[in-house]
Phi, psi and omega in degrees: 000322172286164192258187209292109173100342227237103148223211193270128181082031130268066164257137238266152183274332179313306204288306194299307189305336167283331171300306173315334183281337195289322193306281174342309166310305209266335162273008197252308172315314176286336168285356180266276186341296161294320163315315161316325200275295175335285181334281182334299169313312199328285184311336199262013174277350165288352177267354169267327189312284189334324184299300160007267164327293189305334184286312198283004199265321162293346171278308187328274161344302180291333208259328188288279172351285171321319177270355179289311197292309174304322166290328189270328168315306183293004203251336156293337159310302211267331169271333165328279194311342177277303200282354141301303180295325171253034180266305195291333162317285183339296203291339187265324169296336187257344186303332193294317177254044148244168218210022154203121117083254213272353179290312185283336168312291173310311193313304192282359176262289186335275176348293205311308191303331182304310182309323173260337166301319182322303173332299201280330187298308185317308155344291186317311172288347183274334176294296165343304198289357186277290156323317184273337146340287184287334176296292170311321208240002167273317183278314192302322150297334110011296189294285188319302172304309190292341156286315209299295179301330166279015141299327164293301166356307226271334186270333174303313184298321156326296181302338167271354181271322173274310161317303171319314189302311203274313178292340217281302185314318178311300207292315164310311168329280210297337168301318195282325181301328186299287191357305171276343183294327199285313194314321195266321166268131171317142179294327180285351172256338184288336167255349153279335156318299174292347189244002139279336177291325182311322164291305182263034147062305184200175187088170201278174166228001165236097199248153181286145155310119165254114193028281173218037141229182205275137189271358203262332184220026168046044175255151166294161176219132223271162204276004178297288191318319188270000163271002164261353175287317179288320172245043143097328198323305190223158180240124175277146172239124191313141191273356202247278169322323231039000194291143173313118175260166204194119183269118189279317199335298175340325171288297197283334161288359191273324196270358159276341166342000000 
């Protein structure tokens, strides 16, 4: 498999330092990368707390309501009950000047009826005021609970803020680590590098040679390519994948070295 002189761990020591800052450049990337992914994650864990909120923000609502609704019922109860009773004033005043029969009859039955609507509204209101008891004191377990819980809300959310904070500083860390890196690797290996990450989106784009395929999409590779790769001559891009390829060995003979 090796050409003539060519074996493993002659790799030029210029050509290995570079690979090694790209390896370096690429594992700083892929972690900036998750971390990214993180941020991203991070925030949407606040849209269920927010759901939360709204729900508990419509109980709230509804139980407020409810006592409202009781209230306004009874204060309609109570002027009906006024403008009867003085419907029925009115009707006792008029008994004096009429002066038949059947004029004064109708008049005490128009009374009488009143007298019993007058009633049941009363009923009615003593019922309310029973209700609006329970109502109150349902909304007031309502409050209490329900502060309770957006106070849990409010420390989760916190915690998500601080976790956001602690990733977006790791990746600005890790920007600032990029930096001196860029610099270090040739622009012409430095730009298949960024135009293969740029392809695949996410994932390494310089992966080691697994025995005689590319570890990055598991295709054979042909054995010209894997004997330049294992000696250094050159850095190959998998024909199937594009990824850089790279003979780890090369390393570990270097550092026993």
């Amino acid at each position: 498999m090796f050409a003539s002189g060519q074996w493993p761990g002659c790799m030029t020591t210029e050509r290995r330092i570079q690979l090694k800052t790209l390896l370096q450049l690429q594992a700083i990337d892929l972690k900036i990368e998750a971390i990214k992914a993180r941020e991203a994650e991070i925030p949407r864990q606040k849209e269920k707390f927010e759901i939360h909120r709204k729900r508990l923000a419509d109980e709230l609502q509804k139980s407020e309501q409810r006592c409202k609704n009781l209230l306004l019922e009874q204060r309609e109860c109570e002027v009906d009950i006024q403008q009867k009773d003085a419907q029925i004033k009115k009707y006792d005043t008029q008994l004096f000047a009429v002066k038949k029969n059947e004029e004064y009859q109708a008049l005490l039955h128009e009374m009488d009826a009143l007298r019993k609507q007058i009633a049941l509204k009363e009923e009615r209101v003593i019922a309310l005021m029973l209700e609006m008891d329970e109502a109150k004191a349902h909304l007031e377990a309502d409050k209490t609970r329900i502060e309770a819980e957006l106070q849990d809300i409010a420390a989760e959310c916190k915690k998500v803020d601080e976790e956001l904070a602690e990733a977006v500083a790791r990746r600005k860390e890790l920007e600032a680590r990029r930096e001196p890196l860029l610099s270090a690797v040739p622009p012409d290996l430095l730009a298949r590098y960024q135009r293969i990450r740029k392809a695949k989106k996410q994932g390494p784009a310089v992966v080691p040679l697994r025995g005689e395929a590319c570890s990055g999409c598991n295709m054979q590779v042909t054995p010209q390519i894997i004997n330049e790769i294992m000696a250094g001559d050159k850095i190959h891009s998998c024909h199937h994948c594009g990824r850089l390829l790279y003979f780890s060995e090369n390393f570990v003979r270097a550092a026993s070295e």
